[in-house]
Structure formats: structure tokens, C-alpha cells
C-alpha positions in Angstrom: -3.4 -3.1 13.1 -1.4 -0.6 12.1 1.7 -2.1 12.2 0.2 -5.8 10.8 -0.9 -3.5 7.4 3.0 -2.0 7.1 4.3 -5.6 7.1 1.6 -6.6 4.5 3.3 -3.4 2.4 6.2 -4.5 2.7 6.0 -7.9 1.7 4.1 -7.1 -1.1 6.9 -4.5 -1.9 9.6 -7.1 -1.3 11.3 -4.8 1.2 11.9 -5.7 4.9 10.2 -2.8 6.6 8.8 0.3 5.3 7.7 3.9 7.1 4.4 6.3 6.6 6.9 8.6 5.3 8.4 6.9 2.6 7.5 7.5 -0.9 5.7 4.8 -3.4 7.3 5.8 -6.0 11.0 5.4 -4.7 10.4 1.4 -4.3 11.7 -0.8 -7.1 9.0 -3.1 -7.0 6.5 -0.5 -7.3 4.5 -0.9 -10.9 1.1 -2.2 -12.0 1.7 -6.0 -10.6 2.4 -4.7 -7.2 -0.6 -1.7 -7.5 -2.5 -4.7 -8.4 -1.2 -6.7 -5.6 -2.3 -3.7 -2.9 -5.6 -3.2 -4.7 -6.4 -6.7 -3.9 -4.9 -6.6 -0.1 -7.2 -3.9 0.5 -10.3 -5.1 -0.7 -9.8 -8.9 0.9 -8.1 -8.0 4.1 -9.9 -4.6 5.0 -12.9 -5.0 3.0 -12.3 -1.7 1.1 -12.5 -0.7 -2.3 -9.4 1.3 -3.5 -9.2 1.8 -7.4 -6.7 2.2 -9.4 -6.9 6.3 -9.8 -7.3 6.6 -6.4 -4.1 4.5 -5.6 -2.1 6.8 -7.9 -3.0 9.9 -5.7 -1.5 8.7 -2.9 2.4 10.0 -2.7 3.1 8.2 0.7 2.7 4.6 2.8 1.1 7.2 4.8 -1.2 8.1 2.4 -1.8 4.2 1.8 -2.4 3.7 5.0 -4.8 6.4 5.9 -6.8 5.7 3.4 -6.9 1.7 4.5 -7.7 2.6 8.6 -10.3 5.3 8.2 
């Protein structure tokens, strides 16, 4: 599951592949379309709600996907 949620990052960040430890902020495509974009891949795909505050304290894919899984 795990891995399936990195690729949906990474599509959504128009990147091949991304890490846990890479940072949000150092991705081109990272602004409001693609927070957006997440916000919605959360809530359809893993049935979660993630706003738009809370997706601004997160620093790392890590942090992303923590908060997705658990």
C-alpha cells in the first residue's frame, strides 16, 4: 500500500519516483494545484480528510504519508 501511495505522489508531482525523505517543498510542481490535487487523493482514495493547514505542516513525503496510513 505503501508503495502504491508513493507512485500516486509522484504522479501527482510529475516526478518519476519520490522517497519518505524528500522534502515538499523542493519539488517544482509543488503549489496550490498540486496541494489541491493531494487533498483530493486522500480523501477519495483513503477516505481521509487532510486540510489544507494540516497539509502545510507536513515538511516530508514521510510526513505525507504517515499521516495517509495511520
Amino acid at each position: 500500500m505503501k508503495e502504491k501511495l508513493l507512485g500516486q505522489i509522484a504522479e501527482i508531482l510529475e516526478v518519476d519516483d519520490v522517497t519518505i525523505n524528500e522534502e515538499l517543498n523542493n519539488f517544482d510542481e509543488w503549489d496550490s494545484l498540486t496541494a489541491l490535487s493531494i487533498i483530493a487523493l486522500v480523501d477519495s482514495d483513503y477516505n481521509k480528510r487532510l486540510s489544507n493547514i494540516q497539509l502545510k505542516g507536513f515538511v516530508t513525503i514521510g510526513d505525507l504519508v504517515a499521516f495517509i496510513l495511520n
